[in-house]
C-alpha positions as CSV (number, residue, x, y, z in Angstrom):
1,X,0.0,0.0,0.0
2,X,1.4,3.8,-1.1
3,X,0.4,5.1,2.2
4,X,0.6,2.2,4.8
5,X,4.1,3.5,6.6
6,X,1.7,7.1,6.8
7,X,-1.6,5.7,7.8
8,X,-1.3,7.3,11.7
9,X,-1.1,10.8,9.8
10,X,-3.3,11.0,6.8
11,X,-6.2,13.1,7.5
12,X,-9.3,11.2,7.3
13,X,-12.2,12.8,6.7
14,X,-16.1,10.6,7.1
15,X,-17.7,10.0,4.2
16,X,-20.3,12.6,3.8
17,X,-24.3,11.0,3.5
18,X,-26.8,12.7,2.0
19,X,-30.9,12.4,1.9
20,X,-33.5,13.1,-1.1
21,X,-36.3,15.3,0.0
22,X,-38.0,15.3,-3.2
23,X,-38.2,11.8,-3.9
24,X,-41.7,11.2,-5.4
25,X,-40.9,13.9,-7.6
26,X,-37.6,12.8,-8.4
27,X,-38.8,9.3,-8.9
28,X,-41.7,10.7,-11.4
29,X,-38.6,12.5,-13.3
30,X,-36.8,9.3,-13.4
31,X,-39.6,7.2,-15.0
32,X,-40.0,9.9,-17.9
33,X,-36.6,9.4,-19.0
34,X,-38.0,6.4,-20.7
35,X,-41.0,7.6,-22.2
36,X,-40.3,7.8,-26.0
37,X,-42.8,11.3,-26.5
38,X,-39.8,12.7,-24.5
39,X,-37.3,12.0,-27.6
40,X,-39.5,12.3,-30.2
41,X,-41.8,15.8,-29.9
42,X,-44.7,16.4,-32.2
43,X,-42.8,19.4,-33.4
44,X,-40.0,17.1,-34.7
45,X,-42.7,14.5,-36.0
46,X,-43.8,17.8,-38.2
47,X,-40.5,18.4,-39.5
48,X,-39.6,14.6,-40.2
49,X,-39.6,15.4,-43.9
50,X,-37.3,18.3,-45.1
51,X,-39.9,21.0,-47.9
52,X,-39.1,20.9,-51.7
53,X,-36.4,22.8,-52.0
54,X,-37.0,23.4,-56.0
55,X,-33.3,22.3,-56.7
56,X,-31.6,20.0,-59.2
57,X,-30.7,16.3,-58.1
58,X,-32.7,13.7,-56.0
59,X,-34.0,15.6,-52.6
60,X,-33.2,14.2,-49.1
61,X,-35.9,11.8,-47.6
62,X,-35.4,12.9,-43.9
63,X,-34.7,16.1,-42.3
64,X,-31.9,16.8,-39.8
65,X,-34.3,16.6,-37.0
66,X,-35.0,13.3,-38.1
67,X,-31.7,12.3,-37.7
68,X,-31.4,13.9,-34.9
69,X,-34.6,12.2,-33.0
70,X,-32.4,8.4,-34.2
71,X,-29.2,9.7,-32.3
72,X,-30.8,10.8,-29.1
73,X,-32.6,7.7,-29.5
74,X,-29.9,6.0,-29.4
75,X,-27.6,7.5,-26.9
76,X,-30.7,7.8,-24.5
77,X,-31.4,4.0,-24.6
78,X,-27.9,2.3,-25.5
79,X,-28.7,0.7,-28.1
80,X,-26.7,0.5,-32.0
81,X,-28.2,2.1,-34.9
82,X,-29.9,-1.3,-36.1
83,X,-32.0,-1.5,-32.6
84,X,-32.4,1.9,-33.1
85,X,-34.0,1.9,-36.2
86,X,-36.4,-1.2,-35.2
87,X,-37.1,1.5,-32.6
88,X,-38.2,4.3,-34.1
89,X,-40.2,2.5,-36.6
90,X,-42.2,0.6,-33.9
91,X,-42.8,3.9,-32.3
92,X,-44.3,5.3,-35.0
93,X,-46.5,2.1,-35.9
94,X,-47.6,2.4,-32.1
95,X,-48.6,6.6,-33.2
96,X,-50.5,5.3,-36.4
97,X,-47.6,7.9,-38.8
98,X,-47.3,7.3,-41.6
99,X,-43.7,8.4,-42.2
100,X,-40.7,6.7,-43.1
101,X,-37.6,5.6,-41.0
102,X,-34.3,6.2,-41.8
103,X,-32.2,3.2,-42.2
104,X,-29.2,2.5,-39.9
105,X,-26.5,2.8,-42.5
106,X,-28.6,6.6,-43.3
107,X,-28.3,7.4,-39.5
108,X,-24.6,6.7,-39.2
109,X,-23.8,8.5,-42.5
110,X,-26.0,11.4,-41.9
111,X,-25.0,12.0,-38.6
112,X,-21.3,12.7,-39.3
113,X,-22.6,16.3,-40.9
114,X,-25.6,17.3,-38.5
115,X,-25.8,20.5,-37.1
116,X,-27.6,20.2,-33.8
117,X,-30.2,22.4,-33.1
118,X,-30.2,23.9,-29.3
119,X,-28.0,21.3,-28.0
120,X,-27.1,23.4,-25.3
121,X,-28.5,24.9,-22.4
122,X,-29.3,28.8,-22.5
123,X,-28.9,30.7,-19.2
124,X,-31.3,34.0,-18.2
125,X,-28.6,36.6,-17.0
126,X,-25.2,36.1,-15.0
127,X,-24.4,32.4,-14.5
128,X,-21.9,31.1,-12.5
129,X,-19.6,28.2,-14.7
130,X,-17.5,25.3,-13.7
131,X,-14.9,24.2,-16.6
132,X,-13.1,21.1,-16.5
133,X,-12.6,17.3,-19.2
134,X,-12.4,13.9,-18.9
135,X,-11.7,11.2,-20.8
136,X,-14.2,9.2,-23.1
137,X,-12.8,6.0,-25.0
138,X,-12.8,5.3,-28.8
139,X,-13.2,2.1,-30.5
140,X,-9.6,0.2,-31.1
141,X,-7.6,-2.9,-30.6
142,X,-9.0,-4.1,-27.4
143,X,-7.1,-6.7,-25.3
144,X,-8.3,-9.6,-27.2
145,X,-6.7,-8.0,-30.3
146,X,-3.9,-7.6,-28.3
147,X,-3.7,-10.7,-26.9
148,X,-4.0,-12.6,-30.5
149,X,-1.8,-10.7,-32.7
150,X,1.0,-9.0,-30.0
151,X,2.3,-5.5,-30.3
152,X,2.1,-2.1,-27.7
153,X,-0.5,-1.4,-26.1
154,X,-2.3,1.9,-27.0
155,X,-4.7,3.6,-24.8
156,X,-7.3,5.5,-27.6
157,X,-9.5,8.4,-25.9
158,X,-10.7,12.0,-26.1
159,X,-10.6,14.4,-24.4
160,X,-14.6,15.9,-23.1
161,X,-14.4,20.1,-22.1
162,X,-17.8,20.5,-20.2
163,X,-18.7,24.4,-18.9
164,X,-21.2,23.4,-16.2
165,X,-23.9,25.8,-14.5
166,X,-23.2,25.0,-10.6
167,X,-26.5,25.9,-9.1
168,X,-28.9,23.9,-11.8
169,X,-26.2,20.8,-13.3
170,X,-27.0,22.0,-16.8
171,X,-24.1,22.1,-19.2
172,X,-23.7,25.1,-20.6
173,X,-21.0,24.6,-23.3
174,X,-18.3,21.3,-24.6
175,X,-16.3,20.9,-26.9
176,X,-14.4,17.4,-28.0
177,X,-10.9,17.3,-29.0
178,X,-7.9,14.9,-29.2
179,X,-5.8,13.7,-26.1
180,X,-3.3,16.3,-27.7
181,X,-5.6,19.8,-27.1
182,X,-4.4,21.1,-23.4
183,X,-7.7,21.8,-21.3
184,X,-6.7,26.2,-20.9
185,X,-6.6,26.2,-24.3
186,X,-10.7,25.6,-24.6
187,X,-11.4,28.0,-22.2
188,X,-11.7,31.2,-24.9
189,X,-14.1,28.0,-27.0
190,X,-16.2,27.5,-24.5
191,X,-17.1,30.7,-22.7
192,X,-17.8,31.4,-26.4
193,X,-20.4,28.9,-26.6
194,X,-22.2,31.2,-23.2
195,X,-24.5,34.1,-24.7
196,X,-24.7,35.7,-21.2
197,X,-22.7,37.3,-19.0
198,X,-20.8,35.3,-16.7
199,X,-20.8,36.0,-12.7
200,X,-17.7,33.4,-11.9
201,X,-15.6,30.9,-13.3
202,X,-14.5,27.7,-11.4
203,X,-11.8,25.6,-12.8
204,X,-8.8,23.6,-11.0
205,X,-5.2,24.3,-10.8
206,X,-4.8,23.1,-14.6
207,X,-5.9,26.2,-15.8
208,X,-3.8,28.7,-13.5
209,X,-2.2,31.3,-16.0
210,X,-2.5,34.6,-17.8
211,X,-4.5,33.1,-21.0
212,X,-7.7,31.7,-19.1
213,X,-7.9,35.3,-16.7
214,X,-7.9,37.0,-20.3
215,X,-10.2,34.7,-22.3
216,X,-13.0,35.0,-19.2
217,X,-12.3,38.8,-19.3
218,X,-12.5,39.0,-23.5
219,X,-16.4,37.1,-22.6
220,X,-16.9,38.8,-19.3
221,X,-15.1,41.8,-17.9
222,X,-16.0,41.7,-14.4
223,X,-16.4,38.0,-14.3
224,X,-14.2,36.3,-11.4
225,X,-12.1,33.7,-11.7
226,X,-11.3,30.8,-8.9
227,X,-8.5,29.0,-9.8
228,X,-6.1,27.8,-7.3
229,X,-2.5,29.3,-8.0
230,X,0.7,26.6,-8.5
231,X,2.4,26.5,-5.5
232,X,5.1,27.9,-7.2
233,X,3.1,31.0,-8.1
234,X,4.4,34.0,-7.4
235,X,2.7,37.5,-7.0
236,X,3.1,40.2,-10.2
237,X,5.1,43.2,-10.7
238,X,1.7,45.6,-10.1
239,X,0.6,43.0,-6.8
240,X,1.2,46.1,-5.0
241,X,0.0,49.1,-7.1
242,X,-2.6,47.1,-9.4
243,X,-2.9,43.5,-7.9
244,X,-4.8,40.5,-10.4
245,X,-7.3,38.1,-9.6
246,X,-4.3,35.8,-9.6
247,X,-2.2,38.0,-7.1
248,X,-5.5,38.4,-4.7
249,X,-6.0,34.9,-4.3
250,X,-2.2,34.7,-3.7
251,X,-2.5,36.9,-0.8
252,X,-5.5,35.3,0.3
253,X,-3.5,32.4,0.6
254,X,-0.4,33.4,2.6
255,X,-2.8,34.6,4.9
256,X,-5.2,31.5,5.9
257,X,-3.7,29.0,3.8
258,X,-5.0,26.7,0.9
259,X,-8.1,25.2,3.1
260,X,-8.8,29.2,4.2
261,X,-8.8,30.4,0.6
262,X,-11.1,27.0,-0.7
263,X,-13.7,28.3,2.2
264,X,-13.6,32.5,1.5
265,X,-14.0,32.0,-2.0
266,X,-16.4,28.7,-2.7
267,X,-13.6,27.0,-4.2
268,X,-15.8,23.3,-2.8
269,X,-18.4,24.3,-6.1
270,X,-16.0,23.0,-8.6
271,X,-16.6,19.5,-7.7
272,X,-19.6,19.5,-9.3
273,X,-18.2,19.6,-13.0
274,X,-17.5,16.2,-11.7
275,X,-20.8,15.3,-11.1
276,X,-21.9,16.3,-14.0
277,X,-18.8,14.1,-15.7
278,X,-20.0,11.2,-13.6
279,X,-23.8,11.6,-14.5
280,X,-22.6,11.9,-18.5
281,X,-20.9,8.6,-17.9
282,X,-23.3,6.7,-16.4
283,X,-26.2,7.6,-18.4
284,X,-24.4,7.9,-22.3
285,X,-21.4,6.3,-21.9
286,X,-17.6,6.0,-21.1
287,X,-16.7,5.4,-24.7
288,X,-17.6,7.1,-28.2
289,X,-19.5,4.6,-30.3
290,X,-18.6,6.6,-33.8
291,X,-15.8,6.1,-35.7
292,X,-14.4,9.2,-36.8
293,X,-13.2,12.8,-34.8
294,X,-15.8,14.4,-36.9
295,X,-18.9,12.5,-36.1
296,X,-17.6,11.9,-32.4
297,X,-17.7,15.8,-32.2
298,X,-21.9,15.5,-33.1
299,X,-22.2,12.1,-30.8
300,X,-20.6,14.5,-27.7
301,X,-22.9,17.5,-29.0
302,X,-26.3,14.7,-28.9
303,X,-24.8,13.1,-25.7
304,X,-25.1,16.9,-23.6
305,X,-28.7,17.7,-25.0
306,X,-29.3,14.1,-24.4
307,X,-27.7,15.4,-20.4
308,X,-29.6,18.5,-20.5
309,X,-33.1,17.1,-21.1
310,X,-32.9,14.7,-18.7
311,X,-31.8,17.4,-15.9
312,X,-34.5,19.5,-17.2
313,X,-36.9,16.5,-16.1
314,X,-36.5,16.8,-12.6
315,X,-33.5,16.2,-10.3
316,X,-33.3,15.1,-6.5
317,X,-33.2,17.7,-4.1
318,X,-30.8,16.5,-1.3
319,X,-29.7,17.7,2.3
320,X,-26.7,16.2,4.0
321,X,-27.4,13.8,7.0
322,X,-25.1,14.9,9.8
């Protein structure tokens, strides 16, 4: 064990347990989830054919919402585009529609190029946002490969870049990008993606340094930014005359320590980016299911308003037992 010649000193601290108040709601929210009206509205059943656009050459059979009604389909339920399919057209032989079903090898091709329509959350005045990624897996050589034919082992994933509303668990904003992309770099994306003001930004000590405080203040002006400092930071030439976010929180710091600053500024909040990483995970997936950076970009996009509907649903309301 790492930590067995330690174990008198580390700090242990109880596991913390919590109760739902709103549980027959909560449970009511839960059971929708499954029902199929929820994925497929009337307004997209109105839409399931694209209008004549007048033009040369054969015109398409289904419109984007159409495609997009398959993927949430199937990132909702877990199943592969041929269950899928059988899915959707015994859902609309249960409605009496007459309308056609797109074919599973339509749906995969289709999807690469769909634009998603309000995939995102919008927020009503200053919201508060909490940045951070995680790892999702792409299909590969799996250990049965591996095992058969030899050669290194290779670890294939991208990187997920959530900006997630605090107070409500929406997410606000993502981006997917290669294991390659750093996570400051996506800051100045994502904040982008945010058509309101912002009121703070939460983010770990990954993205401590000069570009993130100026890509929030390029969105937001007189947006704050808690980030813990390296411990290696030191304070500015202007700390004095002019002191930066950065060189406050530095201060802050030398004065009541790491767990002081975490308490005076609400640093505890950005755990639930987390949450809301955990949550995607359970519910869509650990892994991509597409095959290509380009269509894993739109299966990401589907997977949040996939996240986003469900929150919008209902969600437990909880209060920690002491």
């Amino acid at each position: 064990m790492p930590y067995k010649a330690n174990e008198s000193r580390r700090h242990r601290i109880p596991k913390a347990r919590y109760r739902v108040q709103n549980w027959s709601a909560y449970d009511a929210a839960l059971r929708r989830r499954g029902d199929l009206t929820i994925w497929v509205t009337p307004e997209a059943i109105a839409a399931w054919t694209p209008a004549s656009t007048s033009r040369r050459g054969r015109p398409r059979r289904y419109s984007e919402i159409a495609i997009e009604a398959g993927l949430m389909l199937r990132l909702a339920f877990g199943r592969p585009w041929r269950q899928t399919e059988g899915l959707l057209g015994s859902l609309m032989r249960l409605l009496g529609l007459d309308l056609p079903v797109p074919d599973h090898t339509t749906f995969s091709r289709r999807s690469a190029d769909l634009t998603i329509a309000a995939a995102l959350t919008k927020a009503d005045g200053a919201v508060n946002v909490v940045i951070d990624s995680t790892g999702l897996r792409i299909f590969g050589a799996g250990e049965w490969h591996l095992e058969k034919h030899g050669g290194k082992p290779r670890r294939s994933w991208r990187k997920l870049h959530l900006a997630v509303d605090p107070d409500t668990g929406a997410i606000l904003a993502s981006e997917l990008t290669s294991s390659e992309e750093g996570d400051a770099s996506l800051v100045g994306p994502l904040v982008g993606q945010i058509d309101r003001p912002l009121g703070a930004v939460l983010a770990d000590g990954a993205y401590d340094g000069e570009p993130v405080y100026q890509a929030v203040a390029v969105h937001s002006p007189g947006a704050e930014v808690i980030i813990p400092p390296r411990s290696t930071a030191v304070l500015s030439e202007t700390a004095q005359s002019a002191p930066t976010q950065r060189d406050r929180h530095l201060q802050v710091i030398s004065e009541c320590g790491r767990l002081g600053w975490q308490k005076a500024v609400g640093y505890g909040r950005r755990s639930l980016v987390e949450v809301a990483m955990l949550r995607y995970k359970t519910l869509i997936g650990r892994s991509l299911r597409a095959r290509t950076l380009r269509t894993q970009k739109v299966e990401a996009t589907v997977g949040c308003k996939v996240m986003n509907i469900m929150i919008s649903l209902g969600m437990p309301i909880s209060h920690k037992v002491l």
